[in-house]
C-alpha positions as CSV (number, residue, x, y, z in Angstrom):
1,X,25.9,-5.8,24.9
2,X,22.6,-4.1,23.5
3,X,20.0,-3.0,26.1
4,X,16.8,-5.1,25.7
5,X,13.9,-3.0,25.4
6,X,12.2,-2.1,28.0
7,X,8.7,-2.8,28.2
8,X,5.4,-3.7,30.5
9,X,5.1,-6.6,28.5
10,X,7.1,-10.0,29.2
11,X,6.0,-11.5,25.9
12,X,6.2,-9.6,22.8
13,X,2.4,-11.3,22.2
14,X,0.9,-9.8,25.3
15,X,1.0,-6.3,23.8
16,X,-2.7,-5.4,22.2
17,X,-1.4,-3.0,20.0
18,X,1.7,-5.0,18.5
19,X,-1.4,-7.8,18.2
20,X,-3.7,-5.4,16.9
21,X,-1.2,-4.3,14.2
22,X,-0.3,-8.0,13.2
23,X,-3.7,-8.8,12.7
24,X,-4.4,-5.6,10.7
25,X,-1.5,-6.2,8.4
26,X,-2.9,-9.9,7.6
27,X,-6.6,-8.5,6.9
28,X,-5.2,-5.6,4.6
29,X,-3.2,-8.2,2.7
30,X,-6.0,-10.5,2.5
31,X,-8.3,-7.5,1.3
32,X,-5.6,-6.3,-1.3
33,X,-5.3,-9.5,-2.6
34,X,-8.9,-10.3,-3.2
35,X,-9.6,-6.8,-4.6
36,X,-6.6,-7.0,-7.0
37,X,-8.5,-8.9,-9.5
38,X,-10.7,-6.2,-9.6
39,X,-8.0,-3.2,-10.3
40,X,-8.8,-1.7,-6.9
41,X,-6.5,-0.9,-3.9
42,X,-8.3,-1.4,-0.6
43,X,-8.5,2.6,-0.4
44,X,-9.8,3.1,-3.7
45,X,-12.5,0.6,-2.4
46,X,-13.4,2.1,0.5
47,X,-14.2,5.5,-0.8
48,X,-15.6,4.1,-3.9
49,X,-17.7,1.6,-1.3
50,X,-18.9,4.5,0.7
51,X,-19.8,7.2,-1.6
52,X,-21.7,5.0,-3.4
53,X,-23.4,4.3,0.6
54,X,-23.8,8.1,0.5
55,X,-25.1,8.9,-3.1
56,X,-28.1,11.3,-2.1
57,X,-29.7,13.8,-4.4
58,X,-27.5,16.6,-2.2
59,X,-23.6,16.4,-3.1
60,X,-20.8,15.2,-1.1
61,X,-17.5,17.0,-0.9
62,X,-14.5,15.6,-0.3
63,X,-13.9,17.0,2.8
64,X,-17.5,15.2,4.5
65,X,-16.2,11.9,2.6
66,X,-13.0,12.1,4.3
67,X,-13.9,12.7,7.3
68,X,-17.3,9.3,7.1
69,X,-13.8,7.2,6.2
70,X,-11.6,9.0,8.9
71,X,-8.9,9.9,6.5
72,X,-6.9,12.5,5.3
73,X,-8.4,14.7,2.9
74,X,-5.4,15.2,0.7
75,X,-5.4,11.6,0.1
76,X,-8.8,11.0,-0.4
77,X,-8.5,13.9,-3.2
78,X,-5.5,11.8,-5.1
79,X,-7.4,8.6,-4.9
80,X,-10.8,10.2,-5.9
81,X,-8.7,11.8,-9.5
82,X,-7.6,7.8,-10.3
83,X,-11.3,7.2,-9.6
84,X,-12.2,9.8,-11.6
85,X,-9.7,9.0,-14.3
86,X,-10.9,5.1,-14.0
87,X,-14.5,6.6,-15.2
88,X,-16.2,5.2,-11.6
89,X,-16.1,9.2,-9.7
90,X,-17.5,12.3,-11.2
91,X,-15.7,15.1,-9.2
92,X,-17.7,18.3,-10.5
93,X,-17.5,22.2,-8.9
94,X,-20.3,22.5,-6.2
95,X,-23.2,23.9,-6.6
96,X,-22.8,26.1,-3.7
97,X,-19.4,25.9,-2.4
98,X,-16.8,27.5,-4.6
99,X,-14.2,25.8,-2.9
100,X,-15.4,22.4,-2.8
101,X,-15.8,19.5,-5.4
102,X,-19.1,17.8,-5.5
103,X,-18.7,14.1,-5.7
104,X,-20.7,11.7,-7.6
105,X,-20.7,7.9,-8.2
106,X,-20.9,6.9,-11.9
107,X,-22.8,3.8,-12.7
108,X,-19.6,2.2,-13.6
109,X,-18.6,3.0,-10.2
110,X,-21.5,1.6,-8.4
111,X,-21.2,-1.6,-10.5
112,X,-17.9,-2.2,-9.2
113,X,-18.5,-0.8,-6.0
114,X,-21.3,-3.4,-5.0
115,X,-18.8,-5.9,-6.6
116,X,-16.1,-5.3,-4.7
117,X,-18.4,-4.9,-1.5
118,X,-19.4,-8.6,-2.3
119,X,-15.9,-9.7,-2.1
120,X,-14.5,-7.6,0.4
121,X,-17.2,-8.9,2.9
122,X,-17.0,-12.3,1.5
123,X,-13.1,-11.9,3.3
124,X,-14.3,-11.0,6.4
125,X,-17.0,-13.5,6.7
126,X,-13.7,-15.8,6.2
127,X,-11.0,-13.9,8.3
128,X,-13.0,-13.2,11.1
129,X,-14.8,-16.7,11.6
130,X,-12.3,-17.7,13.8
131,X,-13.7,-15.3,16.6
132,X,-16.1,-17.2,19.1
133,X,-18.5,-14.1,19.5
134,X,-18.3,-11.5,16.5
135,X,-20.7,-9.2,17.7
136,X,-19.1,-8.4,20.6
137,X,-15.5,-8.2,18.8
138,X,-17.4,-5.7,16.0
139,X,-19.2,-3.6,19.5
140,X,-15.5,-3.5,20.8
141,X,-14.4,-2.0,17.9
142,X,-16.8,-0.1,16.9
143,X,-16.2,1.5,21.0
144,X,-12.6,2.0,20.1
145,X,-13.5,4.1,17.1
146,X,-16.3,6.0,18.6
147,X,-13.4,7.1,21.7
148,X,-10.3,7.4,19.7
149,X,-11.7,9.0,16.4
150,X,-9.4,12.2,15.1
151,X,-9.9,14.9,13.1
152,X,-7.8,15.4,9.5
């Protein structure tokens, strides 16, 4: 006979993080499905979405783009050149950093960006309605985040 695992947990259900991964697998497919339409993964949105939330007159690198999304820089340089490739990123040398790209939203890119934005929120207006009190659910997050955030 097979040991059973062993665990703290009676119930499989009582675990936070098995819950907390169930519930982020349903969200991601529901976000992937509703961007699909679009020709966006739910990465390519998320940087899209946020350098366009960053588009300043001073440029954004890569590196400070990875690091607003909290992920790993070498990924967010593969899915910046399809962005770039899709016409919606302009990834130019910068101006003072040899070593760095400077990024740059086209208008293209801002279009879709605010498009996608409309839909993606438009999901979790949806998903998360079930919740009784979503501003505490979003300050709970928001305090897991803030105490568990890691450097790429």
């Amino acid at each position: 006979m097979t040991p059973r695992l062993r665990s703290e947990f009676a119930n499989a259900n009582d675990s936070p993080g098995l819950l907390l991964w169930r519930v982020t697998n349903t969200w991601q497919a529901a976000q992937r499905a509703a961007l699909l339409p679009l020709g966006l993964t739910h990465v390519q949105f998320v940087l899209l979405a946020f350098l366009t939330w960053l588009d300043s007159d001073t440029p954004v690198t890569q590196r400070e783009l990875a690091e607003h999304v909290h992920v790993d820089p070498m990924m967010t340089s593969q899915v910046l050149r399809v962005l770039e490739a899709k016409g919606l990123v302009l990834r130019t040398p910068h101006p003072s950093d040899a070593r760095a790209r400077a990024l740059k939203v086209t208008k293209a890119g801002a279009a879709l960006a605010n498009k996608a934005n409309s839909v993606v929120e438009s999901v979790d207006r949806k998903f998360f309605s079930l919740l009784d009190d979503l501003p505490r659910f979003t300050h709970m997050l928001q305090s897991l985040t803030k105490n568990h955030r890691t450097k790429h």
